[in-house]
C-alpha positions in Angstrom: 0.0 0.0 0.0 1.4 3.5 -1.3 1.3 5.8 2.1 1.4 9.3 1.2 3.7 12.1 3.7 0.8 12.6 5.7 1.0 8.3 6.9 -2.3 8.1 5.1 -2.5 5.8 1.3 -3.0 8.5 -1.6 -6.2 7.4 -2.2 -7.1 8.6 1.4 -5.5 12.0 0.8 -7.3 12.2 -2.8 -10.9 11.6 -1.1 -10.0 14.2 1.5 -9.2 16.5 -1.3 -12.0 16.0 -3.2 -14.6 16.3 -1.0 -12.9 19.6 0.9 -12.5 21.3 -2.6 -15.2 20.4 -3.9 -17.7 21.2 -1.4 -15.5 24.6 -1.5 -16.3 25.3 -5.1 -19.7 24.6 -4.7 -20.4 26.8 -1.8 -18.4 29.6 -3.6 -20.2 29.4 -7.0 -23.6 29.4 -4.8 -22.5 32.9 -2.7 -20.6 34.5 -5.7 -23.2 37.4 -5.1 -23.2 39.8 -2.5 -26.5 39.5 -0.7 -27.8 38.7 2.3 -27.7 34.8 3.6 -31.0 34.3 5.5 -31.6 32.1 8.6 -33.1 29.3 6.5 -30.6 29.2 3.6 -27.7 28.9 6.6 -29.1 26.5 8.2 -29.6 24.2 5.1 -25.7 25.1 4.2 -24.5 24.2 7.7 -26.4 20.4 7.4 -24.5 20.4 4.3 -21.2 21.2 5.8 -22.1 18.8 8.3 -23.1 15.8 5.6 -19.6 16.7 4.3 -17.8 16.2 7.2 -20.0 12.8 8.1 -19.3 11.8 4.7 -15.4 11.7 5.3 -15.8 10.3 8.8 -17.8 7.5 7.2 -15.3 6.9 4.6 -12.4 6.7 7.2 -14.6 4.1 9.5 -15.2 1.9 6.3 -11.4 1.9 4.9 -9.4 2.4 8.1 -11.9 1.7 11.2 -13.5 2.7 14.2 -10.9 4.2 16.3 -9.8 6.2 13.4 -13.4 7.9 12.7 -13.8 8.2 16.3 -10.3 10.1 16.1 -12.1 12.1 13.2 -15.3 13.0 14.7 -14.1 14.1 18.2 -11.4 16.6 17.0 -14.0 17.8 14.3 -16.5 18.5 17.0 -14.2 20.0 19.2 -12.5 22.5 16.6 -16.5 23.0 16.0 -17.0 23.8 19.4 -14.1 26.3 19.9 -14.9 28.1 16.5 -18.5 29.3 18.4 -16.5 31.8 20.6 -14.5 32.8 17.6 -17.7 33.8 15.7 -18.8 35.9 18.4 -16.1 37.8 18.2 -16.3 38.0 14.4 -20.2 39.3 15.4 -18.4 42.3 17.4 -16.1 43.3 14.8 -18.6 43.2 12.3 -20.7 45.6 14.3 -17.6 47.9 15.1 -16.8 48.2 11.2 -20.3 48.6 10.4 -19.7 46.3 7.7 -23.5 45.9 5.9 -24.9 42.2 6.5 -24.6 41.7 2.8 -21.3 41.9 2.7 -20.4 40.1 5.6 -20.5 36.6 3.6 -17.7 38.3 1.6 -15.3 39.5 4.4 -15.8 35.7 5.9 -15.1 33.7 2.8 -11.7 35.1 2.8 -11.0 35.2 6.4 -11.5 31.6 6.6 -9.9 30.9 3.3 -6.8 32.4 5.8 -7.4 30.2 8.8 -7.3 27.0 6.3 -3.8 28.1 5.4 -2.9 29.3 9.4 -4.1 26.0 10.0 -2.0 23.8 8.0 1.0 25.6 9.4 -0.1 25.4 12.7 -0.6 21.4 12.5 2.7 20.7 10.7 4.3 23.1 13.7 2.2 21.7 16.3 2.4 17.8 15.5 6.2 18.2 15.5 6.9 20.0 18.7 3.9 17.0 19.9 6.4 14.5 19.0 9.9 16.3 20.4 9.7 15.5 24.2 6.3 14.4 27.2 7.2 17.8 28.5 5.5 20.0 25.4 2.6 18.3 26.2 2.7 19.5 29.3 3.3 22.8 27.7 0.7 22.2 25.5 -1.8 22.1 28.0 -1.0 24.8 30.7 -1.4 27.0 27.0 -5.0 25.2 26.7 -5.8 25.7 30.5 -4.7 29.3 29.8 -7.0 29.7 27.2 -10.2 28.4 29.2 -9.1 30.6 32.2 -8.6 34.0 30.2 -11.9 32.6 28.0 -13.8 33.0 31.2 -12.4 36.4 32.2 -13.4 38.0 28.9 -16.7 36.9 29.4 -17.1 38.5 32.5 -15.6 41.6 31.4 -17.2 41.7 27.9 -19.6 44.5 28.9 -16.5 46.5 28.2 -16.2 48.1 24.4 -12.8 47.3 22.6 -11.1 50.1 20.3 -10.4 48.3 17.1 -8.3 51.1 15.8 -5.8 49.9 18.8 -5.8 46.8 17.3 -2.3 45.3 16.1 -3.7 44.2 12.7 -5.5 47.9 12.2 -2.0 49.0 13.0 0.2 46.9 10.9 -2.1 47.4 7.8 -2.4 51.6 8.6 1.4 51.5 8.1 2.0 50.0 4.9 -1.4 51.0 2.9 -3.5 53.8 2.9 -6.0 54.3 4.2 -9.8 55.6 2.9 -12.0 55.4 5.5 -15.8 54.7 4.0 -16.6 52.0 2.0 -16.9 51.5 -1.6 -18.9 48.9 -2.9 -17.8 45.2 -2.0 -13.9 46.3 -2.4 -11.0 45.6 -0.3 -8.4 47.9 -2.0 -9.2 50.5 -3.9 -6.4 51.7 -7.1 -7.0 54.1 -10.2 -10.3 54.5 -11.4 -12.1 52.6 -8.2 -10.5 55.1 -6.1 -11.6 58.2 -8.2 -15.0 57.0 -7.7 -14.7 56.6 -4.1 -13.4 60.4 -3.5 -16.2 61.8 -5.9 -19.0 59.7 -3.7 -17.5 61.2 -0.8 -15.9 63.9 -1.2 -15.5 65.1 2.7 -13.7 62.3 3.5 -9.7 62.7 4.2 -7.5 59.6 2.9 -5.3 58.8 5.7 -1.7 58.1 3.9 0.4 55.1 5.1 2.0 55.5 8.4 -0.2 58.4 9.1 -0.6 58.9 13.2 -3.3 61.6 14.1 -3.5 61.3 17.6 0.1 61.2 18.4 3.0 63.4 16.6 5.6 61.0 17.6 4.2 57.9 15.8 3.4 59.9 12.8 5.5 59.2 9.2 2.8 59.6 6.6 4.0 58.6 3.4 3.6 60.0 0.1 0.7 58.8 -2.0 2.4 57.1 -5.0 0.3 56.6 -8.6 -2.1 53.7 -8.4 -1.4 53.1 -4.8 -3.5 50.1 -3.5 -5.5 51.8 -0.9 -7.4 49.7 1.9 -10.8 50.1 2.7 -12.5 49.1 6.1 -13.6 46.2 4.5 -10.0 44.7 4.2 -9.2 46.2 7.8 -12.3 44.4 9.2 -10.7 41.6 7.0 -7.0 41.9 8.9 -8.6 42.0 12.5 -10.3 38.8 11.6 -7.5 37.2 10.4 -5.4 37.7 13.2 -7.8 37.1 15.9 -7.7 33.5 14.0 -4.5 33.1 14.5 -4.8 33.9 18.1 -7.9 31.6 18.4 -5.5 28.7 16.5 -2.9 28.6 19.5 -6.0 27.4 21.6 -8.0 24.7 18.9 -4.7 23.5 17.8 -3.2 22.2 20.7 -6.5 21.0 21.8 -7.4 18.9 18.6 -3.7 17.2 18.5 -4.1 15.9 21.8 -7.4 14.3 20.4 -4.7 13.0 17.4 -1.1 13.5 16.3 -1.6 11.9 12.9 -1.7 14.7 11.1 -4.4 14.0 8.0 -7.0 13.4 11.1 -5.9 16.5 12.9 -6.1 19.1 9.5 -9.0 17.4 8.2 -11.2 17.7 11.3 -10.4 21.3 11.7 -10.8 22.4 7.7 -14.1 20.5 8.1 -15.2 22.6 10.6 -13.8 25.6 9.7 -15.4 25.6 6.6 -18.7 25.3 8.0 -18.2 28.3 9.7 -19.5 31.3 7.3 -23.1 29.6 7.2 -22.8 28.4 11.1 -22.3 32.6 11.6 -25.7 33.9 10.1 -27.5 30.5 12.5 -25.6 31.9 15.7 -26.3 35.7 14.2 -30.0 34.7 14.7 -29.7 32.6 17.6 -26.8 34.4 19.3 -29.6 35.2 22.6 -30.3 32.0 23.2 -26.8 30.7 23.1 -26.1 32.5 26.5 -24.0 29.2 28.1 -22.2 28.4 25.7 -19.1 29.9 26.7 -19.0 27.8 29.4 -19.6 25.1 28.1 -16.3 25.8 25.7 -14.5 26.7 29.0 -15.1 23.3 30.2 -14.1 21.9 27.6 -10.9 24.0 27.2 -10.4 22.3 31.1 -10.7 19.0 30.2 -8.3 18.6 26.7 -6.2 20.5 29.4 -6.1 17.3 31.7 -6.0 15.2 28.9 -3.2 16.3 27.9 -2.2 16.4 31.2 -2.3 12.6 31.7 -1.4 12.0 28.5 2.2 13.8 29.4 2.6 12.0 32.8 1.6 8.6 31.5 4.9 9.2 29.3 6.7 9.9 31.9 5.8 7.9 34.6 4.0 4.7 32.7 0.9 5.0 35.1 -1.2 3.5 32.2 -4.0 5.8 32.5 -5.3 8.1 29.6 -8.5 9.0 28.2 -9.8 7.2 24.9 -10.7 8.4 21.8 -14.4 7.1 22.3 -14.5 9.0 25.8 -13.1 12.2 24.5 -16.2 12.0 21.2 -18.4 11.7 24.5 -17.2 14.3 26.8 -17.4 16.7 24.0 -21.0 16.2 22.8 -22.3 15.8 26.3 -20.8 19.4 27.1 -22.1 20.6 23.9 -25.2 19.6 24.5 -25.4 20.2 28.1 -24.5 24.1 27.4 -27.3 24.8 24.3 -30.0 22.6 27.2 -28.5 25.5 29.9 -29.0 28.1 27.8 -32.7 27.5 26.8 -33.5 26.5 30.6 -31.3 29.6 32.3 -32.2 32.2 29.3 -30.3 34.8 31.2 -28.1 36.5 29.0 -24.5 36.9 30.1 -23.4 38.4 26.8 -25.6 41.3 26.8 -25.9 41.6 23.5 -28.2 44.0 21.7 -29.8 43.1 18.3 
């Protein structure tokens, strides 16, 4: 049998491919317009996503067993599990932008075309420092423990309004591009004629040059506005806050789906499964979002138990105590918790978030 570099046979790899890429291709040509996706259309496209992702699973148990798709479906529930905090916070910078709902699906389809890239890195980084020594996994999950513990703090403290234009990624793109501060149709960069356009449809509007500091003289090196310039617009800035809070967001799923798995065709193709369900899964929690009130904590548990798993895991290597936590038990943990936090929050309907439609 011909084992591919990822310890899988091609044929394995090829399925994975196919089905990811495809189902990608299909959901693009279907949301190649800019309009607004309703509650009902989203939901239909999450089952989808979700068929997708069973699909795979099933193909795994039938060519390569149980423990295997059990290895499969626990990592992709978890990733699925940890993405919900992540699209809250996609809901707040959304509503700090002021991006229009219609283009939301636009500013998402790239974002998580970037966490499916972050991701791969991330595995291929994450398996290997797995595999160096017992003692990252220990590192591994203090960093997931971390995450649950700060997880919880924000959510007490999320009454508090953040300042995007602090943000590292406004920042970093403010330096290198312009900046024209309204936007201009579905665009992320504006150049030439498309930025001629924008001026004349607003013409009060100052273009903040690269490196441009208004509130402080000491940080401020504006550069000169070269000819056919690529100029950002909010939508690309809304675009580079998502990103990067994915990236933060990755240091906690990451670690917590390799402890799940260290083969590392189980580990990517659980979370690209589940990220890609994401963009429809948004508009669902958009409409749902006050309901969803305990399902923070529910993630926090969660974040608390990968953290002992990983734990015991580390000190079984160590010490050879022979205890660790099953696949099977891990699939169960997570769907009980799941479950257990969308019961509590249609029981205890007492918003935590505060959110305001």
């Amino acid at each position: 049998m011909l084992l591919s570099a990822l310890g899988f046979p091609l044929e394995t790899v090829l399925v994975f491919a196919a089905l990811s890429l495809g189902a990608m291709a299909i959901d693009l040509f279907a949301h190649r317009d800019n309009h607004t996706i309703s509650l009902k259309s989203a939901a239909w496209w999450s089952v989808f996503w979700i068929l997708i992702s069973l699909a795979f699973g099933g193909y795994l148990w039938w060519h390569h067993g149980g423990e295997m798709a059990s290895l499969f479906f626990t990592g992709y529930a978890l990733e699925k599990v940890l993405s919900v905090d992540n699209l809250f916070v996609m809901m707040a910078i959304f509503s700090w932008f002021n991006i229009p709902e219609h283009l939301c699906h636009r500013v998402l389809y790239w974002g998580i075309i970037g966490a499916i890239v972050f991701r791969m890195v991330f595995v291929a980084l994450g398996v290997g420092l797995m595999s160096l020594h017992p003692l990252v996994e220990l590192l591994f999950a203090v960093a997931v423990g971390a995450s649950g513990y700060f997880m919880m703090q924000n959510n007490e403290q999320h009454d508090e309004e953040e300042d995007y234009s602090q943000h590292i990624a406004y920042r970093w793109v403010h330096k290198f591009f312009p900046v024209f501060p309204k936007l201009h149709g579905d665009y992320f960069f504006l150049r030439g004629d498309t930025l001629a356009a924008a001026r004349a449809a607003h013409p009060d509007t100052k273009l903040e040059l690269a490196g441009e500091h208004t509130t402080n003289k000491k940080l401020n090196r504006p550069k000169k506005l070269t000819p056919n310039a690529w100029v950002a617009t909010p939508l690309f800035l809304c675009l580079a806050v998502i990103e990067l809070t994915d990236v933060m967001f990755a240091f906690d799923s990451v670690p917590a789906v390799i402890a799940v798995s260290r083969e590392p065709l189980i580990v990517y193709s659980a979370m690209m499964f589940a990220i890609l369900g994401l963009r429809t899964m948004y508009f669902v929690l958009e409409a749902l979002k006050a309901y969803l009130v305990h399902l923070e904590a529910a993630v926090c548990i969660l974040l608390y138990f990968i953290a002992f798993k990983l734990a015991l895991s580390a000190s079984n290597h160590l010490f050879h105590h022979g205890w660790q936590i099953s696949p099977n038990s891990s699939l169960v943990v997570v769907i009980l918790v799941l479950v257990a936090g969308v019961v509590a929050s249609l029981l205890f309907p007492q918003n935590q978030w505060d959110i305001e439609d």
